[in-house]
C-alpha positions in Angstrom: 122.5 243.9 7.5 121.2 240.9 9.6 123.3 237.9 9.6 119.8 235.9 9.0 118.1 235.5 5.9 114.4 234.2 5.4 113.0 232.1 3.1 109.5 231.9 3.6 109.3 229.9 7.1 113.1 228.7 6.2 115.8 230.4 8.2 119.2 230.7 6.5 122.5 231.3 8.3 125.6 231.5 6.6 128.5 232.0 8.6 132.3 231.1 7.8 132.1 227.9 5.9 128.7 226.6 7.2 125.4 226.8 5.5 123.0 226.4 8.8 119.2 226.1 7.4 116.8 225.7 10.1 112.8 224.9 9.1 109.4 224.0 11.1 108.6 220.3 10.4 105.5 219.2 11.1 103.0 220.7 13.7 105.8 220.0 16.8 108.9 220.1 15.0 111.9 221.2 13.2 114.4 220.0 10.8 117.9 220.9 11.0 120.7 221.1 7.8 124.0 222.4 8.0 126.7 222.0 5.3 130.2 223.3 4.4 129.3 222.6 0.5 128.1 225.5 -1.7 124.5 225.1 -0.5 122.1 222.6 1.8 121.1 220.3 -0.9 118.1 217.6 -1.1 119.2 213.9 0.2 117.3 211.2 0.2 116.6 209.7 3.7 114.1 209.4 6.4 112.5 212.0 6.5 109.1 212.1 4.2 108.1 215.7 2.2 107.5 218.5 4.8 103.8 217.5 7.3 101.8 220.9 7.5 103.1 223.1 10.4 101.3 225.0 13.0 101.5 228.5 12.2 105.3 228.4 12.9 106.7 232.1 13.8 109.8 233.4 13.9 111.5 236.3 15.7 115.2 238.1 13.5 116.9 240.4 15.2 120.8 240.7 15.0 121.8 239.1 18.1 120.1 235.7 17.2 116.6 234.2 15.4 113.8 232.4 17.1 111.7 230.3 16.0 108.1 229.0 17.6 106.6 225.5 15.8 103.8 224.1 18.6 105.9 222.8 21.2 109.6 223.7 19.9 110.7 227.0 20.3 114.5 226.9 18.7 116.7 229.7 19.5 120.1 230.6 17.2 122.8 232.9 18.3 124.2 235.3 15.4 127.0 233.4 16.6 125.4 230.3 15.0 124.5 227.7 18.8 121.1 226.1 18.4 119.1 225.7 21.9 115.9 223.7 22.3 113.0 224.7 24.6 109.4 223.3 25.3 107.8 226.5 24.0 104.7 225.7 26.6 106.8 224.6 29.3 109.8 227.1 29.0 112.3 223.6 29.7 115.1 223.1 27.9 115.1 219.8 25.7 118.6 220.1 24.3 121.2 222.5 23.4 124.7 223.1 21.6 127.9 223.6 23.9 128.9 227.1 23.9 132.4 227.4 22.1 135.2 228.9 24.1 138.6 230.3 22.4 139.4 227.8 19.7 137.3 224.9 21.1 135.5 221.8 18.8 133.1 223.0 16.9 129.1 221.9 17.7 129.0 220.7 13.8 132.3 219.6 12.7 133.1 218.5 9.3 136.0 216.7 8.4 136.6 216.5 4.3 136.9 212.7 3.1 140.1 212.5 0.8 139.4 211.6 -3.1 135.7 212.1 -2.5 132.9 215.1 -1.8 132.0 213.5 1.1 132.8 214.6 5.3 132.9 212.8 8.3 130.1 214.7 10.3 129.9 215.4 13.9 127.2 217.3 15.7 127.6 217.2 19.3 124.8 218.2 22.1 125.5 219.2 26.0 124.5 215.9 28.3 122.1 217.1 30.9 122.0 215.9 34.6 119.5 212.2 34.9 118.7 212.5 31.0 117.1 208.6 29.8 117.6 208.1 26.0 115.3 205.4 25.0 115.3 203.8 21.6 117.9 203.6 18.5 116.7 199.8 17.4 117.7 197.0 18.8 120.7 195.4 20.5 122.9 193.1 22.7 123.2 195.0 25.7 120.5 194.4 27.2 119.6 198.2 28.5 117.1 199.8 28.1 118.4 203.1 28.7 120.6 204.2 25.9 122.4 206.4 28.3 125.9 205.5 28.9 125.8 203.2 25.4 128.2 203.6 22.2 126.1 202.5 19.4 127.1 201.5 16.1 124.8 203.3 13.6 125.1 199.9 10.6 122.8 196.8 10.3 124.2 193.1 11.2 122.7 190.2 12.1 120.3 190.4 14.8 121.6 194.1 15.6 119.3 196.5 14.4 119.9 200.1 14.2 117.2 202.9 14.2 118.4 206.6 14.5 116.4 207.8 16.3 115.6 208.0 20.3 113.2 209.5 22.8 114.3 211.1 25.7 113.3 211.6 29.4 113.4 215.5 29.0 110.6 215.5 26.5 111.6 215.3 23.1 112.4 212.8 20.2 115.4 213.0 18.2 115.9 211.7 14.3 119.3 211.4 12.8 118.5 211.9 9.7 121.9 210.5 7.8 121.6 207.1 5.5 125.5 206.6 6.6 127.8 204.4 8.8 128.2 206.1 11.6 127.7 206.0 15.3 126.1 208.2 18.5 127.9 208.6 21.6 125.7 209.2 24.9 128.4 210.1 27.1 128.0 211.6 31.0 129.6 214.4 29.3 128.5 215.0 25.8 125.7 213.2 23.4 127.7 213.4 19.6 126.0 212.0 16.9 128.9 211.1 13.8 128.3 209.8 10.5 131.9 208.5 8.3 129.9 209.5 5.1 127.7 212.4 4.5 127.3 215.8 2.9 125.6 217.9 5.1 124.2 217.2 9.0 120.4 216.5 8.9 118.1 216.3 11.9 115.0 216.3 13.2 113.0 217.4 16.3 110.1 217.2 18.6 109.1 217.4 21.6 105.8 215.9 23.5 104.5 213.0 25.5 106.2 209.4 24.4 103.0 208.8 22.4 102.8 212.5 20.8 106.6 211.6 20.0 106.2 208.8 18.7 102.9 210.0 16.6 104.9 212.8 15.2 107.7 210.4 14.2 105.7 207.9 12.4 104.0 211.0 10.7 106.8 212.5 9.7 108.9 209.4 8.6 106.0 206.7 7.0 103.6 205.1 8.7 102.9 201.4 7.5 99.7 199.8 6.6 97.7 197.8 8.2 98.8 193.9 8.5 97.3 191.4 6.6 95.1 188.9 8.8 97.5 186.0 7.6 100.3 187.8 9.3 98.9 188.1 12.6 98.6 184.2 13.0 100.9 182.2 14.4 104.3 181.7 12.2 106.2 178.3 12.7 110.1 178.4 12.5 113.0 176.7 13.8 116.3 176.1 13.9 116.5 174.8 10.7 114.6 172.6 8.5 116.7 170.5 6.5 114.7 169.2 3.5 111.1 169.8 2.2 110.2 165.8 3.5 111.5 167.4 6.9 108.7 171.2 6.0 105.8 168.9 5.1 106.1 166.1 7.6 105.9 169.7 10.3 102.7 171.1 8.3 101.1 167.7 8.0 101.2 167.5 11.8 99.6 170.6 12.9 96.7 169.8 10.2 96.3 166.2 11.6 96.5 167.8 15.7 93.8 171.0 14.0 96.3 173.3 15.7 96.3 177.2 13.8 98.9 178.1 12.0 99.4 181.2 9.4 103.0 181.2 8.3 105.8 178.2 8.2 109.3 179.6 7.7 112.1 178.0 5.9 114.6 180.2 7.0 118.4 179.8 5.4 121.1 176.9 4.1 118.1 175.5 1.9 120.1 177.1 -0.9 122.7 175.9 -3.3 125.4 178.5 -1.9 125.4 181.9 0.0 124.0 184.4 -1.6 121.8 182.1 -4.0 118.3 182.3 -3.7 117.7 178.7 -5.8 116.5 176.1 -3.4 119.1 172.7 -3.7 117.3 170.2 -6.0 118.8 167.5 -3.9 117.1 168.5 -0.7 114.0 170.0 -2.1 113.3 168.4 -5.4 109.8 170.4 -5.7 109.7 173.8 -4.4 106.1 175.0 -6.5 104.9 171.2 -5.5 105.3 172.1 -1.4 104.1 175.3 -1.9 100.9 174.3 -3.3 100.5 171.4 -0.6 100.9 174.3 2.1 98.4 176.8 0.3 96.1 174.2 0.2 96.0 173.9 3.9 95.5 177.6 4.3 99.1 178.6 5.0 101.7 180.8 3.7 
């Protein structure tokens, strides 16, 4: 009896503890779950219902599964590694440390007392000269990732964005709505989330702009931008009272300079966390409002 069992173009492994699913994703992709709970379960995240593939195939036998989506070929020991290839080019893109003896596991889950939740590892081999590019923006200043400890949770001015591109060819999704963090050391690249139920990631692999195409596609891609939005937007550091908003406005309509958007940005309310504007500072929020609508602004 194979170790492998197929659902449709789903590939099932279950092996000690671990649920391993593997699935195509789009026409140059695929999706990767893995669980120690009774089954891979349906999370909500980034990841949008499953793009059409491109004739995905796969190849069982019982030393390992294969599978062939476009430009992925994945390949799975019976032993349960994952590898990564350019299926045109024959490169590897990324791959799984073999385990030796009683060494860390590639997916490691670590149970969360009082709670059905793990701490999740999965943890990738570095490759020689690799570039991660990516993950959202940040203080460091670099733009390779490589090297960098990144926080995986949203603070002021530090965004975070799960997902990178990489020099070898392929774009990488971490697809886990948790705290967390990813590691791209010299010599291991280990994504961890503190929260989580299962591992959840996606692949593919490309050009930077087939990448990114296939990421947009597979995540949401926004609508267009309103023609309002694409003006110029006023803001600074801050405005103190509505005299102080309209006295700015007034201006640029007296000098006939453009202007889409004016931005009141923070302390015009009553406390943190209050959305009311202070009646002592702005005694007529609707009144300004209208003033500024009236010159063609936002």
């Amino acid at each position: 009896m194979l170790p492998f069992q197929r659902k449709g173009n789903h590939l099932l492994l279950r092996s000690g503890y671990e649920t391993l699913l593997i699935e195509p994703w789009g026409k140059d992709g695929v999706r990767v779950r893995a669980t120690q709970q009774a089954d891979v379960v349906e999370r909500p995240g980034a990841l949008l219902c499953e793009p059409p593939g491109a004739d995905p195939r796969w190849e069982v036998d019982r030393e390992g599964a294969v599978l062939t989506n476009g430009r992925v070929r994945v390949e799975l020991s019976a032993a349960g590694r994952l590898r990564f290839f350019n299926a045109q080019s024959g490169a590897l893109l990324l791959e799984e440390p073999e385990r030796y003896f009683w060494s860390y596991p590639a997916r490691a889950f670590t149970a969360r007392p009082g709670s059905d939740l793990y701490q999740i590892e999965a943890s990738f081999s570095a490759q020689p000269g690799e570039a991660f590019f990516g993950l959202g923006q940040h203080h460091h200043g670099r733009l390779n990732q490589k090297g960098c400890v990144i926080r995986l949770q949203q603070t002021n001015t530090e965004i975070a964005i799960p997902f990178v591109m990489s020099s070898r060819g392929y774009g990488f999704l971490w697809n886990n709505p948790s705290l967390g963090r990813v590691e791209l050391a010299e010599n291991a690249t280990r994504w961890i989330s503190e929260g989580s139920r299962q591992v959840d990631y996606y692949l593919t692999a490309g050009t930077p702009a087939e990448i990114l195409s296939a990421y947009t596609l597979t995540t949401g891609r926004p609508p267009l931008l309103p023609g309002w939005a694409l003006g110029f937007w006023q803001s600074k550091l801050r405005y103190r009272d509505q005299a102080e908003v309209l006295a700015v406005a007034r201006e640029y309509q007296k000098r006939g300079l453009p202007l889409s958007v004016l931005v009141i940005d923070y302390f015009h309310w009553t406390m943190m966390g209050d959305w009311k504007f202070d009646p002592q500072q702005w005694p007529d929020p609707a009144g300004m409002v209208r003033e500024l609508r009236q010159m063609g602004w936002k």
